[in-house]
One Martini backbone bead per residue (centre of mass of N, CA, C, O) as a GRO file, in nm:
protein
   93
    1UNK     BB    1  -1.393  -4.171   0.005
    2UNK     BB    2  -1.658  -4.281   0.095
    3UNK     BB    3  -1.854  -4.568   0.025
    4UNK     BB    4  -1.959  -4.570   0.303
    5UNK     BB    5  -2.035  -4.549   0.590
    6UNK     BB    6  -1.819  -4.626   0.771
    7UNK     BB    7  -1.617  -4.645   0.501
    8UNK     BB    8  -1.324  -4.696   0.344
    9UNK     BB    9  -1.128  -4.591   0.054
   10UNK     BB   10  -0.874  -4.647  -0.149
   11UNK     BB   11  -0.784  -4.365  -0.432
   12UNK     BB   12  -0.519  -4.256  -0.440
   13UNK     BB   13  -0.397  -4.079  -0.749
   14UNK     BB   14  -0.675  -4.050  -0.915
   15UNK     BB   15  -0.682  -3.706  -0.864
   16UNK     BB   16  -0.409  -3.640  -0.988
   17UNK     BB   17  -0.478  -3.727  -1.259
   18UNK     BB   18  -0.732  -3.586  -1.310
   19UNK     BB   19  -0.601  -3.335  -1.301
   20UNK     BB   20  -0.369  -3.368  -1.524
   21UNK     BB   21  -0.627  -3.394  -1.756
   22UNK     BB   22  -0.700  -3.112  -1.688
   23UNK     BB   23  -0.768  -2.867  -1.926
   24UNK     BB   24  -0.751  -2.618  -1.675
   25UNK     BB   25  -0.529  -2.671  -1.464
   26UNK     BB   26  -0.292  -2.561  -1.703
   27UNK     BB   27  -0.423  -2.308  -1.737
   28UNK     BB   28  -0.345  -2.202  -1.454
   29UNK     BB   29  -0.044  -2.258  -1.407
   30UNK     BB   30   0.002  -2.054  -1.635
   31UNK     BB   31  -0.126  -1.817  -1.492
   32UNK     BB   32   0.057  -1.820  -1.216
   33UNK     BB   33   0.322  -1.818  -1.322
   34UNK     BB   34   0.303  -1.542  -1.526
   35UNK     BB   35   0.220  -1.355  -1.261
   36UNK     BB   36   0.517  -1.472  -1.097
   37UNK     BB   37   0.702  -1.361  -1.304
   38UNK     BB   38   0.615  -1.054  -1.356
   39UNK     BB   39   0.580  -0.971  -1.031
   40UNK     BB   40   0.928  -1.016  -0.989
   41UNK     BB   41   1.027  -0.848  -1.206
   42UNK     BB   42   0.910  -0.588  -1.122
   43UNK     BB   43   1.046  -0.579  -0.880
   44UNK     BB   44   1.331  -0.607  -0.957
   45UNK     BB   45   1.351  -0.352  -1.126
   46UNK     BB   46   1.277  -0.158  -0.891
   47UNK     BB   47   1.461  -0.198  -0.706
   48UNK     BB   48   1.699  -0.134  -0.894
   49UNK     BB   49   1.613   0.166  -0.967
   50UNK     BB   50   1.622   0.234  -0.643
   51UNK     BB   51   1.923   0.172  -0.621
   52UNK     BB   52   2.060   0.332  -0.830
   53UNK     BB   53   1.869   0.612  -0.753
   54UNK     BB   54   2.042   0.641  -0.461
   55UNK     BB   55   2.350   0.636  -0.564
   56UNK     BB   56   2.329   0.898  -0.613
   57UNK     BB   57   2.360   1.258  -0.587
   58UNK     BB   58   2.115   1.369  -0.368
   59UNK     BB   59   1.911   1.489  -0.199
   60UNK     BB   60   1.833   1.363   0.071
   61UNK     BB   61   1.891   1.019   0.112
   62UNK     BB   62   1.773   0.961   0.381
   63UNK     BB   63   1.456   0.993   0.294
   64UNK     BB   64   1.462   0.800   0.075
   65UNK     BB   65   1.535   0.535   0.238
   66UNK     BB   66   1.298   0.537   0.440
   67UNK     BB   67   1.098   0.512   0.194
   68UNK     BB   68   1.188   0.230   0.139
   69UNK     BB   69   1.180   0.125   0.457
   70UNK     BB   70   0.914   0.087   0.530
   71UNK     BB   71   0.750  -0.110   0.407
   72UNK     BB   72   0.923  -0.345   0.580
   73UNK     BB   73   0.893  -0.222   0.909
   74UNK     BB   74   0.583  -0.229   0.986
   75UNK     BB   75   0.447  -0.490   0.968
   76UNK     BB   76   0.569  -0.558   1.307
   77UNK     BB   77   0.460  -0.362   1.433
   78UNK     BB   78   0.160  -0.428   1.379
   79UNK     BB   79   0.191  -0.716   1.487
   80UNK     BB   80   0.252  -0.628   1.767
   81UNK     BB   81   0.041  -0.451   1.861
   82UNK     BB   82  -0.207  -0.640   1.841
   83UNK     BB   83  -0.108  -0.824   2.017
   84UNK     BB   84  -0.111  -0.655   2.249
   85UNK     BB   85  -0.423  -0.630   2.262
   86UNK     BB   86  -0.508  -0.918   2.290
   87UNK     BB   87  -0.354  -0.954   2.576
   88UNK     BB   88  -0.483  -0.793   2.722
   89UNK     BB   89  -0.552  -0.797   3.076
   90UNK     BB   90  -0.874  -0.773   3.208
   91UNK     BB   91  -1.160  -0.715   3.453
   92UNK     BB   92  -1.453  -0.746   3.299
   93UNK     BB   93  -1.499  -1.071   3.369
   0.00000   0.00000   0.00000
């Protein structure tokens, strides 16, 4: 980017380029996409089969339901609790 210290230089596109012509960049994208279409299906499966035995007639299904809704609900409750942590103003300084 630079030419010399103190002067730029533009050189537009050239690094697209050369990205797209690198089979490195092909081949990761592939595997990017790979892993990204796998664990979408993975997990719309797995929701799937959980909503699926959720609507059977099973013993507790308020417990079960519980259980498929924590991992949903937690991660915000903990993203407060930090903040207010952070934020808690005190007088030791």
């Amino acid at each position: 980017f630079l030419d010399t210290p103190g002067r730029f230089k533009f050189i537009g596109i050239r690094h697209y380029i050369q990205m797209f012509q690198n089979i490195d960049f092909w081949r990761y994208l592939y595997h990017t996409v790979q892993y990204s279409g796998f664990s979408s299906l993975l997990s719309f499966l797995i929701g799937l089969l959980l909503a699926l035995c959720l609507n059977q007639r099973i013993k507790f299904p308020n417990f079960f339901r519980v259980w498929v809704l924590l991992p949903w609900a937690i991660p915000p409750v903990v993203a407060a609790f930090i903040f207010k942590c952070l934020l808690i103003i005190t007088e030791t300084f």
